[in-house]
Backbone as a chain_set.jsonl record, in Angstrom:
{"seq": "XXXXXXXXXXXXXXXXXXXXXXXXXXXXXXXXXXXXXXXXXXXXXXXXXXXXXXXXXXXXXXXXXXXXXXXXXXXXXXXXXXXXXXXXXXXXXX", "coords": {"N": [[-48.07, 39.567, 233.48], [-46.504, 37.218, 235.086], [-44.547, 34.51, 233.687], [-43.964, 30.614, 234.028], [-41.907, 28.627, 232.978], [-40.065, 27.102, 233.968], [-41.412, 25.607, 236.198], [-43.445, 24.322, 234.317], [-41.768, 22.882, 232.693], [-40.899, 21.315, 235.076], [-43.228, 19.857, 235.66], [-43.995, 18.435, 233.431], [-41.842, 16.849, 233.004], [-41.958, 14.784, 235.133], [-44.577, 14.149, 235.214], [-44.36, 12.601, 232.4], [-42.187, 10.867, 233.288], [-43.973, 9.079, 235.158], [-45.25, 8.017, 232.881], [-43.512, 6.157, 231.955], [-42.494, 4.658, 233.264], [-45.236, 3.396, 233.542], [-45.015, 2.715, 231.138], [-42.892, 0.214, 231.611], [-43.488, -1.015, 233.222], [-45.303, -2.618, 232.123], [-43.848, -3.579, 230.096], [-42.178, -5.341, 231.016], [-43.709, -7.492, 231.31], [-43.775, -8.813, 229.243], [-43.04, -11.452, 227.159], [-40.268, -10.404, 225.417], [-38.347, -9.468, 227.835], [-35.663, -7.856, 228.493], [-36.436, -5.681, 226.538], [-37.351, -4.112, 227.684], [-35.686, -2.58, 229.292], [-34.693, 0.252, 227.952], [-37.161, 1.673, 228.909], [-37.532, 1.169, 231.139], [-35.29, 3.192, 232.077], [-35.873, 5.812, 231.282], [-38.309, 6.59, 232.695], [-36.437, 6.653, 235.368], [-34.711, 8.749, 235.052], [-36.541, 11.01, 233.764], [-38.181, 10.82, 236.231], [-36.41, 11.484, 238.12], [-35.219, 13.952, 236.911], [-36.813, 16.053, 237.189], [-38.141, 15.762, 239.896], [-35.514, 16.819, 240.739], [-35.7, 19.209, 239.19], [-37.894, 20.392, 240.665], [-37.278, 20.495, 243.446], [-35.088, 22.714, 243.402], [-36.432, 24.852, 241.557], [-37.96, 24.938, 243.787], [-36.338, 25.836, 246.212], [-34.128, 27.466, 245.125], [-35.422, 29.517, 243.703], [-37.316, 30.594, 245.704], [-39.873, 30.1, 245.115], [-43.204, 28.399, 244.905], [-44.397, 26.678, 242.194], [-46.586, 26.275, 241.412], [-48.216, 27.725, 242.487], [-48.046, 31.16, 241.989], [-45.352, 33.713, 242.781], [-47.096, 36.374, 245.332], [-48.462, 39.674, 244.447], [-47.476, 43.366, 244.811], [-50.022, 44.484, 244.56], [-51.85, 43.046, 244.902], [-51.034, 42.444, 247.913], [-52.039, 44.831, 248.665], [-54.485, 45.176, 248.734], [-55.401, 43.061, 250.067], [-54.768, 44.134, 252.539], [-56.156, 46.282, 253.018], [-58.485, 45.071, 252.751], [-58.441, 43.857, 255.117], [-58.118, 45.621, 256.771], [-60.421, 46.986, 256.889], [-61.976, 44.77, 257.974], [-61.174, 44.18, 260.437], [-61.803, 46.867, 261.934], [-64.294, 47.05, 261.983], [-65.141, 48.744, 260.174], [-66.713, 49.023, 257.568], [-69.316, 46.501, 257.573], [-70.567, 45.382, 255.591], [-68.797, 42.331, 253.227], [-66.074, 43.273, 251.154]], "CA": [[-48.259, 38.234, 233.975], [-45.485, 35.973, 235.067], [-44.611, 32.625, 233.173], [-43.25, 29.828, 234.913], [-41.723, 27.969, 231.972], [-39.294, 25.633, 234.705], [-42.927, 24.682, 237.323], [-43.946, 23.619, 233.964], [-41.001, 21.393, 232.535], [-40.55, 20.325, 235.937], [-44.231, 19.079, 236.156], [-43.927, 17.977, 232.539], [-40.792, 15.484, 233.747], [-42.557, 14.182, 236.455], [-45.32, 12.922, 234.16], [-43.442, 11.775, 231.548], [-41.628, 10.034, 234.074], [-44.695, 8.195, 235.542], [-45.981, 7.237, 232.169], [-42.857, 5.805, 230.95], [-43.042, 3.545, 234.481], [-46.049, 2.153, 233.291], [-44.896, 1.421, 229.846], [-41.862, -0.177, 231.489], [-44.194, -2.421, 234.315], [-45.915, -3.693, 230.718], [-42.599, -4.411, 229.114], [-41.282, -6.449, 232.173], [-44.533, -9.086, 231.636], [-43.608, -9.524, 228.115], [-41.962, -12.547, 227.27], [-38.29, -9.975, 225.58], [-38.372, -8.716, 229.174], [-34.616, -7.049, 227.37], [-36.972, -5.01, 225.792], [-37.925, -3.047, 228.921], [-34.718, -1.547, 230.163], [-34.616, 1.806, 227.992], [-38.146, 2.499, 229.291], [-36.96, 1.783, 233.319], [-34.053, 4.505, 232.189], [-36.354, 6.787, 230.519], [-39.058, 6.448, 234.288], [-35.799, 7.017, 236.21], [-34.473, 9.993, 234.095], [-37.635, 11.871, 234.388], [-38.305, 11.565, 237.273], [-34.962, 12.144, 238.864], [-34.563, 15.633, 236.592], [-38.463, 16.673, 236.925], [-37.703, 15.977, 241.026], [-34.624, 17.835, 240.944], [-36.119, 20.858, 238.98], [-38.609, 21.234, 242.006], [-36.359, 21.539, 244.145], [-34.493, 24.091, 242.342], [-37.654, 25.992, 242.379], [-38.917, 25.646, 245.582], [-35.599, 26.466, 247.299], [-33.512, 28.096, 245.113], [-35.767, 30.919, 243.873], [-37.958, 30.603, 246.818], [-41.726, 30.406, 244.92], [-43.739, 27.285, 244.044], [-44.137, 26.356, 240.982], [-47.832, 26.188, 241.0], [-48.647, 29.034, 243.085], [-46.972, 32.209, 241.823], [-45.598, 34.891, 244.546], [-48.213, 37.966, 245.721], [-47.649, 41.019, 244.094], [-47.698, 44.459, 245.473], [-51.328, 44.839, 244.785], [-52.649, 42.175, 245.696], [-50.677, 42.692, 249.352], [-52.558, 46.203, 249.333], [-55.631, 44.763, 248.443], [-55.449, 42.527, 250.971], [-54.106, 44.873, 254.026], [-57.069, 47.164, 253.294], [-59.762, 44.023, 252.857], [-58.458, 43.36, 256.611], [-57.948, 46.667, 258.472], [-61.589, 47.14, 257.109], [-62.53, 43.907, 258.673], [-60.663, 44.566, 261.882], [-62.165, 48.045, 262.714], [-65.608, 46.952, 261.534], [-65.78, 50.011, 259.391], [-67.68, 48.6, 256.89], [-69.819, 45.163, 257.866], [-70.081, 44.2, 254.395], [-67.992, 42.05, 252.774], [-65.781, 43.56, 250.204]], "C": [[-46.938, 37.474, 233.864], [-45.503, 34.649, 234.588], [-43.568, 31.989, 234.02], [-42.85, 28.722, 233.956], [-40.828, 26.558, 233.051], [-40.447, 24.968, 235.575], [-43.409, 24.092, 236.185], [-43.246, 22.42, 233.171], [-40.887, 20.946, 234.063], [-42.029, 19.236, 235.618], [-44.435, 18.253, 234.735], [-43.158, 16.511, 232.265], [-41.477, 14.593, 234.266], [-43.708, 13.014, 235.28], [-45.101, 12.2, 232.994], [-42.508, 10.636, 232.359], [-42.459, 8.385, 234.431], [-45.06, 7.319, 234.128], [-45.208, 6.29, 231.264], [-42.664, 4.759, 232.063], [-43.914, 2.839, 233.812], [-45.796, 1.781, 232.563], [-43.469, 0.352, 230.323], [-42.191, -1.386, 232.08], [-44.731, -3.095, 233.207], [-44.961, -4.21, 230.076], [-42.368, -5.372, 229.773], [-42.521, -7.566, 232.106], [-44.667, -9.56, 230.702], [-42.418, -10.694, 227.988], [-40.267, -11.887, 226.765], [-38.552, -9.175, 226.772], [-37.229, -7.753, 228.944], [-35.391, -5.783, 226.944], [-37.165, -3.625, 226.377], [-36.725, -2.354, 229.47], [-34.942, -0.244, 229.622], [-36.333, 2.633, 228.582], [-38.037, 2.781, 230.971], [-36.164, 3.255, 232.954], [-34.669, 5.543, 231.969], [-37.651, 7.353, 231.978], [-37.907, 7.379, 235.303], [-34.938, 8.413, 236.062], [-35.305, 10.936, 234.354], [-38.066, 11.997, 235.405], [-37.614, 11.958, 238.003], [-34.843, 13.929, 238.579], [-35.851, 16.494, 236.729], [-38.504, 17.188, 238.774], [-36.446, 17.047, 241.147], [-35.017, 19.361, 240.691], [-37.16, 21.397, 239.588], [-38.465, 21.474, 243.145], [-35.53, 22.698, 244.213], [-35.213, 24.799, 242.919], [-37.921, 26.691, 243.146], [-38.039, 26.303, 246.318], [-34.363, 27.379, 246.37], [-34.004, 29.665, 244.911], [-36.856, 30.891, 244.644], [-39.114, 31.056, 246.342], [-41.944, 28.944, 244.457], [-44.395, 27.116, 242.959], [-45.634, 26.493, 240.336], [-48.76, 27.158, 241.855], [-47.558, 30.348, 243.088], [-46.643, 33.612, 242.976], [-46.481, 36.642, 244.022], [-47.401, 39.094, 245.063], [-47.968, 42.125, 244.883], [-48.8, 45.095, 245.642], [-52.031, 44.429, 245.256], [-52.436, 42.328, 247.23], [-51.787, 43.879, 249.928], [-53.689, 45.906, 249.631], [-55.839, 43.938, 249.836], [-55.355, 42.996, 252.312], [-55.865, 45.621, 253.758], [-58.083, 46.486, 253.218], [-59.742, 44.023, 254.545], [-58.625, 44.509, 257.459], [-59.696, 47.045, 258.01], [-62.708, 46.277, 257.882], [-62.27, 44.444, 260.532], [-61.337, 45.865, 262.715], [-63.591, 48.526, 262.695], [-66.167, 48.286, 260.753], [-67.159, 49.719, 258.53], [-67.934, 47.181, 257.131], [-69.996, 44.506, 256.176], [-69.132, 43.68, 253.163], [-67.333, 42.848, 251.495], [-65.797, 42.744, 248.808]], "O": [[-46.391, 37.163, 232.806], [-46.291, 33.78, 234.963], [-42.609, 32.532, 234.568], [-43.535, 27.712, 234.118], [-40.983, 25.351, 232.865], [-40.409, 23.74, 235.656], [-44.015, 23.077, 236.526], [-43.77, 21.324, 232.967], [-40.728, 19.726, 234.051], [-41.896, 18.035, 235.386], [-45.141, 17.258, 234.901], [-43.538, 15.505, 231.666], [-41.554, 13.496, 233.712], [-43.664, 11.866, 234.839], [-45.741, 11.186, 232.718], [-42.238, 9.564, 231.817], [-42.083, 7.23, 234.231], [-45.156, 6.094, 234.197], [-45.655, 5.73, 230.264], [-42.696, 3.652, 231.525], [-43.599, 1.714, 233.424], [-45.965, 0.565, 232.471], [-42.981, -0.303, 229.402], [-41.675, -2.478, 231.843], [-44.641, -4.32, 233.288], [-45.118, -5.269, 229.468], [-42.317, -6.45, 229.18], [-42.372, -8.552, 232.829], [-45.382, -10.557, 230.606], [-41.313, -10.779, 228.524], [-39.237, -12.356, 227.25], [-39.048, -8.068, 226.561], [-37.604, -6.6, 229.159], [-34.747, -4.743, 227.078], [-37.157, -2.501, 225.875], [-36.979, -1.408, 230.217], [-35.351, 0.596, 230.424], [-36.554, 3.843, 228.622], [-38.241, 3.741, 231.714], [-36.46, 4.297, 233.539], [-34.106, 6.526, 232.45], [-37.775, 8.567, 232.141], [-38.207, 8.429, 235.87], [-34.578, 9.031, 237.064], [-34.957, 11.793, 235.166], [-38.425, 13.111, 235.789], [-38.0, 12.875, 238.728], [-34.572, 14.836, 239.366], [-35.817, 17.66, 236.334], [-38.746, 18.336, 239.145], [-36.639, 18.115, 241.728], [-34.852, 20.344, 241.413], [-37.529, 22.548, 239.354], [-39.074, 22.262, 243.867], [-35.44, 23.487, 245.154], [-35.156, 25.313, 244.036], [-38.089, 27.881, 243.414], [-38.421, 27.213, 247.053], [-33.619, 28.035, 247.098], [-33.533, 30.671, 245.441], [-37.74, 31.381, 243.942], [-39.599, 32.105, 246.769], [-41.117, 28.334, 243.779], [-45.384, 27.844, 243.041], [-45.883, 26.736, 239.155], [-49.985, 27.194, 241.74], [-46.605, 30.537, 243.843], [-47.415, 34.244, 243.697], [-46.486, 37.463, 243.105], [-46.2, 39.36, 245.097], [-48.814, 41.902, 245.749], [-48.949, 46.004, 246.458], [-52.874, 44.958, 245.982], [-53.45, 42.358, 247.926], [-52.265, 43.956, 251.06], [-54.123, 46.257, 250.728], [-56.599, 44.453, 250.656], [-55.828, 42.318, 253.224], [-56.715, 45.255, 254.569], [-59.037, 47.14, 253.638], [-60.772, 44.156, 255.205], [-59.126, 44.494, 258.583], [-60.323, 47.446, 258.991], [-63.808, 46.648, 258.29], [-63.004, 44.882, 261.418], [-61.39, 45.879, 263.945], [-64.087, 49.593, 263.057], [-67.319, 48.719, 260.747], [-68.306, 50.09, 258.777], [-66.959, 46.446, 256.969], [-69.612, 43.414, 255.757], [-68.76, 44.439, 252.268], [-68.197, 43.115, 250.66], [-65.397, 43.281, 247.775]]}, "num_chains": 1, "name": "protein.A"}
């Protein structure tokens, strides 16, 4: 079984990202409004490097992050689910 340790810091970023947004939209309606910048930086941080590392991903090693690529069995599995469909050998479903 393949691990995907970067699909899951990326997606780990990402939400750390969002949830440091909201604590930053709650800082900004407190009266030290000051208070709130390292949480904007900490929003824009994550999600900048959480975005970046799914692009990475997606285009540098060409699989997504949350769907891992077909293996060689599954392909077979699949070719011989279909040419049995296709030539109606057998009518019921595999």
């Amino acid at each position: 079984m393949r691990q995907n340790f970067p699909g899951l810091a990326a997606w780990t970023l990402l939400l750390l990202g969002i949830a440091a947004g909201g604590v930053w939209l709650v800082m900004l309606g407190r009266p030290d409004g000051a208070a709130a910048w390292p949480w904007g930086t900490a929003a824009i941080v994550g999600l900048a490097a959480g975005g970046a590392l799914m692009v990475t991903i997606r285009y540098q090693w060409h699989n997504d992050p949350l769907e891992p690529e077909t293996t060689d069995e599954e392909a077979a599995v699949y070719r011989r689910r279909r040419r049995r469909h296709d030539d109606n050998d057998d009518p019921t479903p595999v």
